[in-house]
N, C-alpha and C positions, 0 to 999 in steps of 0.2 A: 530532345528529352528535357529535362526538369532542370530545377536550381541544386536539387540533391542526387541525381542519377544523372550524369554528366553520358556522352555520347561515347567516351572512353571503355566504358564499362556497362554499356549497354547490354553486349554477349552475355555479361555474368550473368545477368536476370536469366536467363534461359536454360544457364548449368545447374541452376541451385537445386538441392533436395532436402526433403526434410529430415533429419535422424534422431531418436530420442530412445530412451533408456525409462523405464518406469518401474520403480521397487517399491513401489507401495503394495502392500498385502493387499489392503484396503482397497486401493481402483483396481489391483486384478482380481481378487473373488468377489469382492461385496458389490460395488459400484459398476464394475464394468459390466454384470450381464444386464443390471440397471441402461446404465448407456447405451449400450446394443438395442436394447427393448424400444428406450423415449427417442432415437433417430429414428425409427421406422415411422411415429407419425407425422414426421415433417414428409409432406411430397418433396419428390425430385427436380419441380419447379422453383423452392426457394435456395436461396444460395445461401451457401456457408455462412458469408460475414455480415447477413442477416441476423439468422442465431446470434453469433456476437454479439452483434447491437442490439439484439433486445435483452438479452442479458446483463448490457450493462445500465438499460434503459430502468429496467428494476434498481439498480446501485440508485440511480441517478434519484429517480420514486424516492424509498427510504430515505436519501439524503436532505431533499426538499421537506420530508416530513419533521425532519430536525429540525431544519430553518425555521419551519413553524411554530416550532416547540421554543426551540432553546439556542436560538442563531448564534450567542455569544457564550455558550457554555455555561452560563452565570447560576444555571440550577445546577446543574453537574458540580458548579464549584463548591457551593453555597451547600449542598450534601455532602461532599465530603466533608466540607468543613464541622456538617453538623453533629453528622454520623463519629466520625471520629473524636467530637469533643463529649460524646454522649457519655456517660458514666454511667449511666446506671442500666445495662446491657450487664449479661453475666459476668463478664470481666474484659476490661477495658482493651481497645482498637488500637493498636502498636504501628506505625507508619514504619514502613523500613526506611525513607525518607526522613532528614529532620523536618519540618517547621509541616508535615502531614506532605512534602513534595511539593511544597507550594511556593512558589517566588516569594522573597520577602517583600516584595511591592503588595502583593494582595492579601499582606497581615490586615487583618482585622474585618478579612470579609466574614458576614452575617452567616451564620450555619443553618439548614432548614432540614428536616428531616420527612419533607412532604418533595418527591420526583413530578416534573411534569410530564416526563415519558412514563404514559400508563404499560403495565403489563400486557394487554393487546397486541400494543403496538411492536412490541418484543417480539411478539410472535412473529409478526408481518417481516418483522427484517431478519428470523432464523429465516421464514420460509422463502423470501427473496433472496438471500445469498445462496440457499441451499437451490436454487433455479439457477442461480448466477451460476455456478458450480455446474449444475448438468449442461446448462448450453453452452460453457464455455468448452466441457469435455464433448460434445460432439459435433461441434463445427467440423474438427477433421474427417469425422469419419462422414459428416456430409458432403464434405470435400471431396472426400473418396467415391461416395455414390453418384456425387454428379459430376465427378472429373475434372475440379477447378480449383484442387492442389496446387499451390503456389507459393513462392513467395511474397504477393502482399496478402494471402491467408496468413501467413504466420505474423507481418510486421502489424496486420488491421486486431488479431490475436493478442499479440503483446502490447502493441498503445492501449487496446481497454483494460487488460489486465495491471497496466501500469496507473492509469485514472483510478481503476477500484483498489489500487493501494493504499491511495491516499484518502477517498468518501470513506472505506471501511475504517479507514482509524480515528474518522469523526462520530462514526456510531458504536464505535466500540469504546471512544471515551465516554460520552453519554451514557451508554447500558450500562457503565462496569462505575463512573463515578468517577473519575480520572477528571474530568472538567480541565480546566486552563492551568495543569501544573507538569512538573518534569516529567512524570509519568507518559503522556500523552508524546513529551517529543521522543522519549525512549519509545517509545510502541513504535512511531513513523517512521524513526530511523532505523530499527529493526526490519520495520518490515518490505521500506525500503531496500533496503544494505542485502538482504536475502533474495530478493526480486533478482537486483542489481549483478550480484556475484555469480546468481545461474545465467544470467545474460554476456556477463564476462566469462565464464565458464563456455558457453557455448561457443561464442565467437573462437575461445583459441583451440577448441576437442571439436567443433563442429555437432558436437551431438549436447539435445537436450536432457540432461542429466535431473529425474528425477528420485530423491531417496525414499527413503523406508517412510521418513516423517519430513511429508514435504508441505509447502503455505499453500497452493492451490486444491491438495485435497484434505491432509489430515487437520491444517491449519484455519481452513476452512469449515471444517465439521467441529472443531472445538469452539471456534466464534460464535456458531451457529447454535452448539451444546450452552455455552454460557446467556446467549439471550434468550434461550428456552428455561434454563435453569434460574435467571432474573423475574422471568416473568411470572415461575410457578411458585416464587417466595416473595411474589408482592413487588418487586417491582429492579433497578437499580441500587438501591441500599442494600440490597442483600448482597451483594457485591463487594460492598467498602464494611460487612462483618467480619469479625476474626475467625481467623481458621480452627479457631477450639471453639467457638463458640457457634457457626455455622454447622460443622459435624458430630456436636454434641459431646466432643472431647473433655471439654469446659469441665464438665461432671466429675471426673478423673481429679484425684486429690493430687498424684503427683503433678498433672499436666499445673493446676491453678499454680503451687506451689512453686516449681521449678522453672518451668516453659511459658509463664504467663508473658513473657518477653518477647514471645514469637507468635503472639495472638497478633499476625500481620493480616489487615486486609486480602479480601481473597483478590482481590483486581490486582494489589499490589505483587504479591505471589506471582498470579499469571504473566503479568509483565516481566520479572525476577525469569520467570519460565522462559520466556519468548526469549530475551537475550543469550540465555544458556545455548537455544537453540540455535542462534544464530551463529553464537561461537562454535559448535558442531556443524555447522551448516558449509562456514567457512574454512575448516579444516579441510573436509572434504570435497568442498569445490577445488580448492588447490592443491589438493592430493592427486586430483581427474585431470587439471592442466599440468601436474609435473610430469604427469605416465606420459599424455602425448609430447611434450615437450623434449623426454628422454627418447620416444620413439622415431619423431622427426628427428631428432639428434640439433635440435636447436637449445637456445637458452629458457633451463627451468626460474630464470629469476626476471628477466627481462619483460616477463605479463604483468608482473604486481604492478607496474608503471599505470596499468589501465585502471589500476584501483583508487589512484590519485583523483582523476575528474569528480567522482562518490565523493570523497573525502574532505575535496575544496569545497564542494557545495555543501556537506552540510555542513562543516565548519564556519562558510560565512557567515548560512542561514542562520544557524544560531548563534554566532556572534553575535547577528543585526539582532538577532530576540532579547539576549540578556544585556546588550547596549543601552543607552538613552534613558535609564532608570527603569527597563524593564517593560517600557512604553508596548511592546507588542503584546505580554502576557496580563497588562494591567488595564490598558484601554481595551474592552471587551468587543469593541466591533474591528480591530484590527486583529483578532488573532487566526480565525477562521477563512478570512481573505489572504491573511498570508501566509498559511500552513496548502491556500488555493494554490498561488503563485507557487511556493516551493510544488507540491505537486504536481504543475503544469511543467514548470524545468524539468525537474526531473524523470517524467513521461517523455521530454524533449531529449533528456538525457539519452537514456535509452533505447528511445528511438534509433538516434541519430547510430548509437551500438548495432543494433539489429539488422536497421539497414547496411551498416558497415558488413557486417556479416554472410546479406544475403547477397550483397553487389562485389563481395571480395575485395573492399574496399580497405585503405590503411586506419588502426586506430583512432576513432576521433577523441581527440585529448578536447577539444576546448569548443565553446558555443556560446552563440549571443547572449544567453539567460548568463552567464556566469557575471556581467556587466553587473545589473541592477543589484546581485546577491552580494555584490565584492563592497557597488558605491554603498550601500545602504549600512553593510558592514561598519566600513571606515568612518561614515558618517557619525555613526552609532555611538561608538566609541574617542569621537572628539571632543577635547575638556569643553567646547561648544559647539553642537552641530551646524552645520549650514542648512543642512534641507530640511530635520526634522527639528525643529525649533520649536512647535507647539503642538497640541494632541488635534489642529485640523493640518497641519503642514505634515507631522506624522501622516496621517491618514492617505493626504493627498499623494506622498511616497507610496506607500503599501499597494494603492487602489493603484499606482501607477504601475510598479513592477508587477500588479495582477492583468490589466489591462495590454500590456507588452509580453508577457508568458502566454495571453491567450493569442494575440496576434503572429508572433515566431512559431507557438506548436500548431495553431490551426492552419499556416502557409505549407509548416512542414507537410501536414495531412493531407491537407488538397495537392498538394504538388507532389509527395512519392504514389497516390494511388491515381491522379491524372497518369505520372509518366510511365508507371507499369501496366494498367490497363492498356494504352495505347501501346507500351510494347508488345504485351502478350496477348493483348486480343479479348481478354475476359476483362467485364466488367465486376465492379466490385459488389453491387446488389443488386445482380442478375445473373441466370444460369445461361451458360449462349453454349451450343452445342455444335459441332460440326456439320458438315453434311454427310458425313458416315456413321451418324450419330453417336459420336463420342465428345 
């Protein structure tokens, strides 16, 4: 077997099955006769984690169209900054952040209130997530049509879902205006941290628990709702308007009078939203491991421990951000490579969970990404760095721990779907049937 599926635990791959829980209104009456319908035109010649991958080949599309645009966030900045300093809007744009959520490194950046993400292009990434979204919901059931149900369907499932955590929080900074400020790292670690707790959740319930209002369908339709809703009022800045002034509220004598203090940006709001959510999120992931926990008759406190590996990593990561004078949010070609790198860990992260999961393997507390996030950290924060001493020696760190997160998670990938392929006989983008034809 592999570097990650040791010969010990080889049998597991063979017991695993998949179990989930789905409470969304939404994917059972509205979307699901939807998914039922759009698997029937895939033939039974392409495999599951096809779908996948072209699903996240669209993420991938949208994201490169960023790059194009706005590699360094610098108009997303450069708007907010301008939108918010605008005065003469009905009544003035209220950051729920001081200094508008902006590092005080990038005081004095230049405000513009011209987006270089056109409204079109809005469209194109509602209608690429909302694909993202149906072929990510029917890999399984093409799994089930062509009998190649498995566990590296679910681990090939969850690495892309883990990569479009992190591209969809760099288009959703863009659309919404968010640019290179605190908002952006609350969005990723939200939607991280939510990912992350249903995958710690599963590991110890064995079942995929989705709720009423979960990030892969209802989470997904509101991202989708917001860059439809950017695009038909002209573009991102409608975004970073106040919320009495977008709904017309504005007009209301009490609202100006009283509540002009809460004319908060609508992006700012949504984010304010997304955390709430996550705190509900997380309630009840650990509501779902205490019930099993009391029913094994095992320890209900003894899982939080899995919650620490999340915790160390984003605490480095952002350490290393707001270290060094801020050097990651202020040099604009370093923020997007290492918001990469965290993303690549942290797909690594989870990974490494999942497969724990399917192979019935022990907890993985620690991994090689933790290195570069802990040195860069430390570095960060010395009255004088050693590594990052200048904004090309910065760089050359950043580009480096992005350079080694692609090398550890792309070894991971080749080496758990060589060694399950080879255990189980099916290849990962090909249907192979028996000779009884099943």
């Amino acid at each position: 077997m592999g570097y990650y599926i040791g010969e010990d635990v080889r049998a597991n791959i063979h017991t695993y099955k998949y179990a989930g829980e789905d409470h969304s209104f939404v994917s059972k009456y509205i979307l699901g006769p939807y998914w039922n319908w759009l698997v029937t035109l895939f033939p039974l010649s392409v495999a599951p984690n096809t779908i996948t991958l072209l699903g996240l080949v669209l993420i991938l599309l949208n994201f490169v169209s960023l790059l194009a645009l706005d590699w360094k966030l610098d108009n997303s900045t450069s708007l907010r900054v301008g939108v918010l300093d605008n005065f003469e809007v009905p009544l003035p744009v209220v950051s729920m952040m001081p200094n508008k959520g902006l590092p005080s490194g990038l005081d004095g950046t230049p405000g513009t209130m011209h987006a270089v993400i056109p409204p079109a292009l809005l469209v194109v990434w509602a209608f690429s997530l909302f694909m993202y979204q149906s072929l990510d919901s029917i890999d399984g059931k093409q799994a089930r049509r062509t009998r190649m149900a498995g566990p590296l369907g679910e681990l090939f499932d969850h690495g892309c879902d883990a990569l479009n955590t992190t591209l969809g929080t760099f288009l959703v900074a863009s659309a919404t205006g968010l640019g290179r400020s605190y908002w952006t790292i609350c969005a990723l670690v939200s939607a991280m941290a939510n990912f992350y707790l249903t995958t710690w959740e599963e590991f110890h319930t064995h079942i995929l628990f989705l709720s009423w209002f979960s990030g892969p369908v209802e989470g997904i339709l509101l991202i989708c709702s917001i860059y439809l809703m950017a695009a038909a009022f002209g573009g991102p800045a409608f975004c970073l308007s106040g919320i009495w002034n977008a709904t017309g509220l504005v007009n209301v004598s009490f609202v100006r009078e009283y509540l002009a203090w809460m004319n908060w940006p609508i992006s700012d709001v949504l984010m304010a939203f997304g955390f709430a959510g996550l705190l509900a999120n997380a309630f009840g992931a650990y509501g779902n491991v205490y019930a099993s926990c009391k029913r094994k008759g095992t320890s209900v406190s003894e899982p939080l421990l899995g919650l620490v590996p999340f915790v160390f990593q984003c605490v480095s990561n952002i350490a290393w951000m707001l270290g060094n004078g801020q050097r990651v949010f202020v040099q604009g070609s370093l923020f997007i490579p290492f918001l990469c790198f965290w993303g690549l860990s942290f797909a690594y992260l989870v990974g490494l969970l999942i497969l724990s999961h399917v192979a019935k393997t022990r907890f993985p507390f620690a991994n090689w990404l933790f290195i570069p996030s802990l040195i860069g950290a430390v570095d960060a924060w010395l009255p004088q760095p050693l590594l990052q001493t200048s904004p090309a020696a910065a760089q050359g760190v950043v580009y480096g721990a992005l350079a080694m997160s692609v090398l550890v998670y792309g070894h991971f990938v080749y080496d758990v779907i060589t060694a399950i392929t080879k255990e189980t006989g099916r290849p990962c983008f090909r249907v192979v049937r028996s000779k009884d034809g099943n």
